[in-house]
C-alpha positions as CSV (number, residue, x, y, z in Angstrom):
1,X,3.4,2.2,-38.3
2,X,1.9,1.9,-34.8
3,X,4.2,3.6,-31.7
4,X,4.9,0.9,-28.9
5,X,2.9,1.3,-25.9
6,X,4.1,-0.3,-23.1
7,X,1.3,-2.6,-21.3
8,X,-0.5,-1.1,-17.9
9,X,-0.6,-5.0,-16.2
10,X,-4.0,-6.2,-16.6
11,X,-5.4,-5.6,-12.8
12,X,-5.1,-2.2,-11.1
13,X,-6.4,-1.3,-7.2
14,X,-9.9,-0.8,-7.0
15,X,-11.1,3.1,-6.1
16,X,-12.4,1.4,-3.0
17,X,-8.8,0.3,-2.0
18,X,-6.9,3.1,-3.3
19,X,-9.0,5.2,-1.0
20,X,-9.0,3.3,1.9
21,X,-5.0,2.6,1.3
22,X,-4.7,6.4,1.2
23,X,-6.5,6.9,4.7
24,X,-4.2,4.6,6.4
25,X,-1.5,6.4,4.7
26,X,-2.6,9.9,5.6
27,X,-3.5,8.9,9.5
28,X,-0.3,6.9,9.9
29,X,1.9,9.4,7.8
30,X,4.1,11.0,10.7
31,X,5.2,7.4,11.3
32,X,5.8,5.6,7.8
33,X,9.5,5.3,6.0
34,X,10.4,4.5,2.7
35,X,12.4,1.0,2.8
36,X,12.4,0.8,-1.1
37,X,15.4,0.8,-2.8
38,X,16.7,4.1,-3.8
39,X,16.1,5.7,-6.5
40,X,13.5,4.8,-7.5
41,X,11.2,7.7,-7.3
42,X,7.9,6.6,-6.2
43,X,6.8,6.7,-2.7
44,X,3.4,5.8,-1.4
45,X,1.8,8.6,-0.2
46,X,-1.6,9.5,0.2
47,X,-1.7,11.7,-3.1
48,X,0.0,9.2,-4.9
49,X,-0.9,7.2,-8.0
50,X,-0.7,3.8,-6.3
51,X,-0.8,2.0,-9.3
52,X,2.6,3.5,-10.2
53,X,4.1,3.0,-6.8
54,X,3.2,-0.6,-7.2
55,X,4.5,-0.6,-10.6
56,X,8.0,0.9,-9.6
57,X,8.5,-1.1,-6.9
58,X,8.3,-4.7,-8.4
59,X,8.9,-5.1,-12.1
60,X,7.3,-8.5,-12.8
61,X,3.7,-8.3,-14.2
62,X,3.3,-11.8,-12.4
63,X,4.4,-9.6,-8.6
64,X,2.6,-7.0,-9.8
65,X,-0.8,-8.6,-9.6
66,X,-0.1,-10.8,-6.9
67,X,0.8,-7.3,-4.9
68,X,-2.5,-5.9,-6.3
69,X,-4.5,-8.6,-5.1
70,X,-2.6,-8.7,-1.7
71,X,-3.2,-5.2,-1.2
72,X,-7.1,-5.6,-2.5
73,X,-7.5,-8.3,0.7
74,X,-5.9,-6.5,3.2
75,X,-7.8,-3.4,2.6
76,X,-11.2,-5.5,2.6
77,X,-9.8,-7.4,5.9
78,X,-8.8,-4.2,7.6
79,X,-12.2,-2.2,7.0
80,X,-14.2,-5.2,8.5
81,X,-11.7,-5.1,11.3
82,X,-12.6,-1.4,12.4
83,X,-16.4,-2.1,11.2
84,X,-16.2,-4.6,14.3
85,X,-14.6,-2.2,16.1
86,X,-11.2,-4.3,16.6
87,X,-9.2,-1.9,14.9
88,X,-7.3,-1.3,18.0
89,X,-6.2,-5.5,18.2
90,X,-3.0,-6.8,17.7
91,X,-4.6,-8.0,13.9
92,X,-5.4,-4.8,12.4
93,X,-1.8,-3.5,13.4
94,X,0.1,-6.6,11.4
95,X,-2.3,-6.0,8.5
96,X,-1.5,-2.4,8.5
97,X,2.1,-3.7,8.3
98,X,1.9,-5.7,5.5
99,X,0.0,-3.1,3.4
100,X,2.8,-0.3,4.2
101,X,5.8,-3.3,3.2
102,X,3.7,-4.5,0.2
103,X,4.1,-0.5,-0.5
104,X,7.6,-0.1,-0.2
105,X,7.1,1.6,3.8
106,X,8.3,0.6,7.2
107,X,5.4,1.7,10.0
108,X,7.8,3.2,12.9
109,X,6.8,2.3,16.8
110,X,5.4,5.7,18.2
111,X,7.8,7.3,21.0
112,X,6.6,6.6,24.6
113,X,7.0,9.7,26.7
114,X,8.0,9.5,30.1
């Protein structure tokens, strides 16, 4: 008799988004809070398996790929952005945005010194 597996959904990030995911997280690290709902144990850092974060954080294989995908095309959207050397535009910021919610993360406003 075969043990039950339970299925990994059938599209994971790439190595080339996980990475480039991870970067933002690490340079943006001091600013990011987790918005997820409690308990839930998984928290995007940039050691974690993102996979499994995405996993935790929305239940439905069908979300699941659709947060996969959205994550794969806003990582390729924010590399060419800094490849142009926008990266400091009003565009990159909102994508960073949406990869940090997609992940369960609020990106706080730096404090302005006086």
């Amino acid at each position: 008799m075969q043990e039950f597996q339970p299925q990994r959904p059938v599209c994971d990030l790439s190595l080339m988004a996980q990475y480039y995911i991870r970067r933002l997280l690490h340079q943006r690290r001091d600013r990011l809070r987790v918005v997820a709902a409690p308990g839930r144990n998984l928290s995007a850092t940039e050691d974690a398996d993102l996979n499994a974060v995405v996993e935790g954080l929305y239940l439905d294989d069908v979300q699941i790929e659709r947060v996969i995908t959205s994550l794969e095309s806003y990582a390729q959207i924010h590399r060419r952005l800094v490849a142009q050397g926008t990266a400091s535009s009003g565009v990159s910021g909102e994508v960073e945005r949406r990869i940090f919610v997609l992940l369960g993360l609020r990106l706080e406003e730096p404090l302005v010194s006086a």
